[in-house]
C-alpha positions as CSV (number, residue, x, y, z in Angstrom):
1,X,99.1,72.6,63.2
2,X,97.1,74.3,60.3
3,X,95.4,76.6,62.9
4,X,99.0,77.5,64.5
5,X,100.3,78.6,60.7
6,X,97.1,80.3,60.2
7,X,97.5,82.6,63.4
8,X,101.5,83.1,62.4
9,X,100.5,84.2,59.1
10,X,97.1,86.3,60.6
11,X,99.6,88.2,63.0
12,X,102.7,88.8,60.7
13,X,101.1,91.7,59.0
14,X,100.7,92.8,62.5
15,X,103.9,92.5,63.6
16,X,105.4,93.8,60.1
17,X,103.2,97.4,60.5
18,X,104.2,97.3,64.0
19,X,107.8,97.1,63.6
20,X,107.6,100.1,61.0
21,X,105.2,101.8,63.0
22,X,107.6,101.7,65.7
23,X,110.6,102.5,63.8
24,X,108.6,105.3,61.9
25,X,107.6,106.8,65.6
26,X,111.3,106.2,67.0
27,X,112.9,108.3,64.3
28,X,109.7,111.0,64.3
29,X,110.5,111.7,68.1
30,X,114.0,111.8,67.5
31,X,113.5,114.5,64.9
32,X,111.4,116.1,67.0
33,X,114.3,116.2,69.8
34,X,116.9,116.8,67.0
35,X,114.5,119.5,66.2
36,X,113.9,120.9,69.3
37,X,118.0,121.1,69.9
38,X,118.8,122.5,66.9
39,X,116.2,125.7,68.4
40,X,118.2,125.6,71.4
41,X,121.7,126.2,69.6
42,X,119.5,128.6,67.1
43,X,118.4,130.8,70.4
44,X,121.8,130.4,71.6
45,X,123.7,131.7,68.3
46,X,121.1,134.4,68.3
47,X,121.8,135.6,71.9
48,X,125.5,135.0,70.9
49,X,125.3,137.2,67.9
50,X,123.0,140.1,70.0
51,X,125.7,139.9,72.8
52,X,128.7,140.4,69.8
53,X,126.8,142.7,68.5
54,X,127.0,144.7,72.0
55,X,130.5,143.9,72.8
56,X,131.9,145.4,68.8
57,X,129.5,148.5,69.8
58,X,131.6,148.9,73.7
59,X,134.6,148.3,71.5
60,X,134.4,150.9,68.4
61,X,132.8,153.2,71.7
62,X,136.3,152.7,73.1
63,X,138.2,153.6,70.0
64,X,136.3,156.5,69.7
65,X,137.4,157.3,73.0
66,X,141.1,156.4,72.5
67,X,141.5,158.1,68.7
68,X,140.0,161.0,70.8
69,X,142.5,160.7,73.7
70,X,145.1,160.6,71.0
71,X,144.0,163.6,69.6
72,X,144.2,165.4,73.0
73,X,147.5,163.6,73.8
74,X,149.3,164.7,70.3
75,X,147.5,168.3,71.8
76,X,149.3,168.1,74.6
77,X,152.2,167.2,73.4
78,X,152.0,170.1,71.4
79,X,151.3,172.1,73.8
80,X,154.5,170.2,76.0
81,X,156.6,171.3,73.4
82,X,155.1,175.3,73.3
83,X,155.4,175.3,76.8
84,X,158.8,173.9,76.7
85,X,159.9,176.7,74.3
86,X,158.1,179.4,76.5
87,X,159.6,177.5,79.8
88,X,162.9,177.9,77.8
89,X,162.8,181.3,77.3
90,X,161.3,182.0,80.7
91,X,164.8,180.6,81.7
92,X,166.8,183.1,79.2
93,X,164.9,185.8,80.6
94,X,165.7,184.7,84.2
95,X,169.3,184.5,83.5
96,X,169.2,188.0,82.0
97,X,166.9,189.1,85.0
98,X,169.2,187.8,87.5
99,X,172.5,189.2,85.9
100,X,170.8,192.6,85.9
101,X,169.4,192.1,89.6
102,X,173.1,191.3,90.3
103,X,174.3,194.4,88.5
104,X,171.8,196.8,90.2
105,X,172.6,195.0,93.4
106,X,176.2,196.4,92.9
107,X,175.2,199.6,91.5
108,X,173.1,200.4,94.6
109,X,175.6,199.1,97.1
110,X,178.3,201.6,95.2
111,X,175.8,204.2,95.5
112,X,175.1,203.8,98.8
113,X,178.5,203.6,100.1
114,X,179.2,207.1,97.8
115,X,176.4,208.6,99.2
116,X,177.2,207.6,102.7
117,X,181.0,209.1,102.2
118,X,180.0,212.2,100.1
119,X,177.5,212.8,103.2
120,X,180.1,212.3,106.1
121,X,182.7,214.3,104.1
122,X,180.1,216.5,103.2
123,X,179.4,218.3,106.7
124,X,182.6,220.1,106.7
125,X,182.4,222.0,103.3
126,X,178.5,222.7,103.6
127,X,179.7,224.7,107.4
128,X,183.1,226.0,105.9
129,X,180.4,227.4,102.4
130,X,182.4,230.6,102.2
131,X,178.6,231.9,100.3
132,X,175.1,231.1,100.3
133,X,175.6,229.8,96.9
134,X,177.9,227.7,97.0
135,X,175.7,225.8,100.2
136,X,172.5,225.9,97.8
137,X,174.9,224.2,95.0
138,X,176.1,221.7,97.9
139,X,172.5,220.8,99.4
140,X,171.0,220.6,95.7
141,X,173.6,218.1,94.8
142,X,172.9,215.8,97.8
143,X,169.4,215.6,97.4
144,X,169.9,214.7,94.4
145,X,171.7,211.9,95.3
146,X,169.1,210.9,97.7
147,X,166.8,211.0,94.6
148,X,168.9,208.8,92.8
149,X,169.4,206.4,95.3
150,X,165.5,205.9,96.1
151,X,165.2,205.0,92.5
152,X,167.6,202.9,92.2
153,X,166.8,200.7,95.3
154,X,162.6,201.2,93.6
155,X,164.1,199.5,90.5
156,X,165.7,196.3,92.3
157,X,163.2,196.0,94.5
158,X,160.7,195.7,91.1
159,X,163.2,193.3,89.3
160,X,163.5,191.3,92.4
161,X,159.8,190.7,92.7
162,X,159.6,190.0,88.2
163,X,162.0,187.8,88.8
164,X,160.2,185.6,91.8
165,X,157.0,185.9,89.7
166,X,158.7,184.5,86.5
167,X,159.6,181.8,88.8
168,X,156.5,180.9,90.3
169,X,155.3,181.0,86.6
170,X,157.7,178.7,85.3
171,X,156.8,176.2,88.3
172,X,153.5,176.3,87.7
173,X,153.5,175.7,83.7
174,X,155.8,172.6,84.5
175,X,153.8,171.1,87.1
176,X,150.4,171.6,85.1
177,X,152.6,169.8,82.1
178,X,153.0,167.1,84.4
179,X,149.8,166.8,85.6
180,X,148.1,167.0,82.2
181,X,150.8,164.1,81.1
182,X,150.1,161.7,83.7
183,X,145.8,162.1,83.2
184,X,146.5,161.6,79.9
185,X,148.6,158.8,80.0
186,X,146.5,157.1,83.0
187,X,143.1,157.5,80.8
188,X,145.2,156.2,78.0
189,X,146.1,152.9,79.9
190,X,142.6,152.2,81.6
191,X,141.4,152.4,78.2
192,X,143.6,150.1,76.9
193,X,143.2,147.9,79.2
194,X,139.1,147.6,79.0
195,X,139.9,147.3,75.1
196,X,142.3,144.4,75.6
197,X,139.7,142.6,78.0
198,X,136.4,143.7,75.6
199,X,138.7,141.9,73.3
200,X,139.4,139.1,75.1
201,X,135.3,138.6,75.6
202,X,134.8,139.1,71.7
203,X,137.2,136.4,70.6
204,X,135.6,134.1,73.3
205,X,132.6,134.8,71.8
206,X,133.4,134.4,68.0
207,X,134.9,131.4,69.2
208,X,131.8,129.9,70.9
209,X,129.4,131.0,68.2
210,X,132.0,129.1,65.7
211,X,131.2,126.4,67.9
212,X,127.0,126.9,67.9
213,X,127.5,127.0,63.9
214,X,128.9,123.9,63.7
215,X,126.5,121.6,66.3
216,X,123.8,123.8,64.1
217,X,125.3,122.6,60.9
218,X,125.5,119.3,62.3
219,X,122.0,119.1,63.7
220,X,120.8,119.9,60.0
221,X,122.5,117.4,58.4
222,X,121.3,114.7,61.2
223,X,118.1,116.1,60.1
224,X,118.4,115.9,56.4
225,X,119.1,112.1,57.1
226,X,116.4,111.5,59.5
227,X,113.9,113.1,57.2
228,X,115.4,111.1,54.4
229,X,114.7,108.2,57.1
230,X,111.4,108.9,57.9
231,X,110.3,109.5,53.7
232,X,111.4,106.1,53.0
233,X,109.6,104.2,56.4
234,X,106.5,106.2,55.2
235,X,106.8,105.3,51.5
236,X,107.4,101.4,52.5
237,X,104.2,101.6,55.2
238,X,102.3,103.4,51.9
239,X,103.8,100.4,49.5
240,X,102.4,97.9,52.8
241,X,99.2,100.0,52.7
242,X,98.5,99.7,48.9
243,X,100.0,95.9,48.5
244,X,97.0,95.1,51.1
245,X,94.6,97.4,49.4
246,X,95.1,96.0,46.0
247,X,95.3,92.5,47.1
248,X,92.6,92.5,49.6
249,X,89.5,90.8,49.0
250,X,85.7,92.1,50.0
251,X,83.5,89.0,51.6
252,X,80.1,90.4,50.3
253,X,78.0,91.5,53.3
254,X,75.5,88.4,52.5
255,X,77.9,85.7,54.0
256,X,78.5,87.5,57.1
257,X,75.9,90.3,57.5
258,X,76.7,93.9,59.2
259,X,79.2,93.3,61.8
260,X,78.8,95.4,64.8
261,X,80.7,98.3,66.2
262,X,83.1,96.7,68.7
263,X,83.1,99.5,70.9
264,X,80.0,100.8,72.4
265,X,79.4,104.9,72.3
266,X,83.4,104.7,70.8
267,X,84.7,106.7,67.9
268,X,87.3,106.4,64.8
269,X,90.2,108.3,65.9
270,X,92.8,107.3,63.0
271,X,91.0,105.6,59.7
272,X,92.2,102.5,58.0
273,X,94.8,103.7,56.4
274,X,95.6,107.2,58.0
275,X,99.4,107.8,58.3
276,X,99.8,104.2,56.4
277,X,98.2,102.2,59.6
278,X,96.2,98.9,58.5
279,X,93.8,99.2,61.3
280,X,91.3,101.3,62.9
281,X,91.9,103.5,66.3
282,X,88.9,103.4,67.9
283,X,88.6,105.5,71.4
284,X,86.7,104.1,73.6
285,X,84.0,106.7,76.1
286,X,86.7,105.2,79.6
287,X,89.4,103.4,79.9
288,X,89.0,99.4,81.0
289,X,85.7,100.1,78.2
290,X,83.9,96.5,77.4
291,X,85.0,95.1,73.7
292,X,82.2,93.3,71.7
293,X,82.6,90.8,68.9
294,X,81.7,92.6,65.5
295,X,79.7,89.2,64.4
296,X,78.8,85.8,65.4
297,X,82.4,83.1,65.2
298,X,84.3,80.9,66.3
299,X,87.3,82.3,69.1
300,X,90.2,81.3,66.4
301,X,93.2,82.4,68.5
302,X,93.7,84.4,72.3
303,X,97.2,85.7,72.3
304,X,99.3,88.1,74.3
305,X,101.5,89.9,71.6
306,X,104.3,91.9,73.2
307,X,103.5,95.3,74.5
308,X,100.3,95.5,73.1
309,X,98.6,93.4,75.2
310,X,96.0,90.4,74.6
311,X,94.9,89.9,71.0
312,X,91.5,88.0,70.0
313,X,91.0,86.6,67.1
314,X,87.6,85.3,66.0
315,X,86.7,83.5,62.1
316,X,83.4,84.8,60.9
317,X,83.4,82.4,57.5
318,X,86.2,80.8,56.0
319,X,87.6,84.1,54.7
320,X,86.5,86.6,57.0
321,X,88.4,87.4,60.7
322,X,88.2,90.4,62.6
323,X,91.0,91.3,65.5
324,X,90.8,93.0,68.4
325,X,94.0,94.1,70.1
326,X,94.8,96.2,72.9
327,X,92.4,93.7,75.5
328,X,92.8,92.2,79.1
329,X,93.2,88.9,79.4
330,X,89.7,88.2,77.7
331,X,87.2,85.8,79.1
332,X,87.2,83.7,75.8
333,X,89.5,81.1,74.6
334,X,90.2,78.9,71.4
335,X,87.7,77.4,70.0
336,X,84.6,79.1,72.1
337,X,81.8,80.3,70.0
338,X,80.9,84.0,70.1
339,X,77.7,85.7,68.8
340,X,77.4,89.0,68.1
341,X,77.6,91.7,71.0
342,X,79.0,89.5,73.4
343,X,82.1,90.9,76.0
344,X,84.9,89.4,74.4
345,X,87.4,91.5,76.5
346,X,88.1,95.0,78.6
347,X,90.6,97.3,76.8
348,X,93.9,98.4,78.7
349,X,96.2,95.0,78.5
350,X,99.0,97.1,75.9
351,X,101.7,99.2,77.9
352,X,102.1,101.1,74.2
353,X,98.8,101.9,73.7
354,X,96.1,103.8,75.6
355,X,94.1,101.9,78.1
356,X,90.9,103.5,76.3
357,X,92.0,102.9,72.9
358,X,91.4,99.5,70.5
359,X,93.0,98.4,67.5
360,X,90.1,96.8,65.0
361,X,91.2,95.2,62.3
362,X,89.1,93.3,59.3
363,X,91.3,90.9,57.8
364,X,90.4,88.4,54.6
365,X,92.0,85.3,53.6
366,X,93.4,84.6,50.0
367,X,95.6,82.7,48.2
368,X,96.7,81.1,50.8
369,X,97.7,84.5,52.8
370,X,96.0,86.7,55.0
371,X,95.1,90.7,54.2
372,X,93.9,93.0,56.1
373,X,91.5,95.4,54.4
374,X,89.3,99.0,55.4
375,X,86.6,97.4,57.9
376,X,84.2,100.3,57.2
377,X,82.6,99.2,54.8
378,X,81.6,96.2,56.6
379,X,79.7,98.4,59.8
């Protein structure tokens, strides 16, 4: 019974440091995830904000071309309303054209039909001339009227043709008024439209960066908490550390003599103490490596202690034990007595700790509890 409250009391250290260790590890890798995340949504927000950035730059790029396309439009316009005025007196001066077309038009068919009348009537008194005079007079005065005639029909013919040209003017400035109208007002709504999508995009955008901002903002409070977390489960594994230390007691080396290294060509990895552990990590050259006994003892306990595999315990005096976790089942048992240097185990029995890897403790008894101190000083 003693020796079954002894081992309790031996391994709830252990199982106190590993609970905190474990905890202390849980919340470490989830800050490291939570870390890692919050990165992610950092990259994200900064593609987010170089994509904006692109999007505002296609945008004001657009209103420059629109504010310019007003400009030409309110040119247009402007130049709608001169050639409206000009088309407008185009027309004034095709109704005055075409009145005076009209009025030669009956000027010359008057002429014409004098002419024609004066020359049939004409024959008679030009042969009945009673002098050569009065002939000349005669012939003079019809080739005159010939004169006058050919002018007259020179002139219609030239208003005629002013009159189809100012025509074929005035089509022309109207249709290139239309034309210029309906490119303006086309560029106009594709423009638009590309604005009113770009815009679209941009307020997609601010909306999903809003989003980012907040799971950022979230992340680093979840951080804040976790790192709160993780200061206190270091500060109570320090308080463990240093409530050991303080209490511990050194068996003078005369009562047990140099204990061994337990581990044959292995190193210290993580000190006594390091990162608030009570043990030592010592790697081992292979996994599977042999495990000696530090000195000679009595086997005082062979346990298998959750996931971290088979756990020997052997007494050196009455207040001196070393432990040895992280073994196969050893070949040892209770009671059986050890000398120093003898195989006690083969390292890899823990599925949380590395097959080449043991955990060496020194622990002392006193007052009527168990502590486990720095085992250097006893190699």
């Amino acid at each position: 019974m003693r020796r079954a409250a002894l081992v309790f009391l031996l391994l709830l250290p252990l199982a106190f440091g590993q609970g905190l260790e474990a905890e202390l590890q849980r919340a470490e890798a989830l800050r490291k995830a939570q870390e890692a995340e919050a990165a992610r949504v950092a990259a994200e927000l900064k593609d987010l904000d170089a994509k904006t950035r692109d999007l505002r730059k296609r945008i004001a790029a657009l209103d420059a071309q629109l504010a310019k396309l007003a400009r030409e439009l309110a040119r247009l316009n402007a130049r709608a309303r001169a050639l409206e005025e000009e088309i407008e007196r185009l027309s004034t001066e095709e109704a005055t054209k075409a009145r005076d077309f009209e009025k030669r038009r009956h000027e010359l068919a008057r002429l014409l039909d004098l002419l024609w009348r004066e020359r049939a009537a004409g024959r008679l008194p030009v042969v009945r001339a009673t002098s050569f005079a009065e002939l000349a007079a005669k012939s003079r005065w019809l080739g005159a009227l010939g004169a006058a005639e050919l002018d007259l029909a020179q002139r219609v013919r030239a208003e005629a043709e002013a009159l189809a040209s100012l025509r074929r003017r005035k089509t022309a400035l109207l249709d290139e008024l239309k034309r210029a109208r309906a490119e303006a007002e086309a560029k106009r709504n594709e423009l638009a439209a590309q604005r009113k999508r770009l815009g679209r995009m941009l307020a997609q955008l601010e909306q999903h960066k809003k989003a980012r901002a907040l799971k950022l903002a979230e992340l680093e409070r979840a951080k804040r908490q976790l790192d709160a977390e993780i200061a206190r489960l270091k500060k109570e594994l320090e308080a463990e550390r240093a409530r050991v230390q303080s209490a511990a007691l050194r068996v003078p080396k005369a009562l047990v003599g140099r204990l061994l290294f337990p581990v044959a060509g292995g190193r210290i990895e993580k000190r006594y103490g390091q990162d608030g552990q009570d043990f030592e990590w010592i790697r081992a050259p292979r996994a599977g490596a042999p495990v000696r006994a530090a000195g000679a003892g009595e086997v005082f306990a062979v346990l298998y202690y959750g996931n971290v595999g088979w756990t020997v315990l052997i007494q050196h005096t009455a207040s001196l034990f070393t432990q040895y976790v992280n073994l196969q089942e050893p070949p040892v048992a209770t009671g059986d007595h050890v000398e120093q240097g003898e195989v006690i185990g083969y390292l890899g029995g823990g599925a949380l700790i590395p097959p080449d890897v043991l955990w060496f403790r020194v622990a002392v008894w006193k007052n009527g509890r168990f502590y486990y101190v720095n085992p250097d000083p006893y190699f």
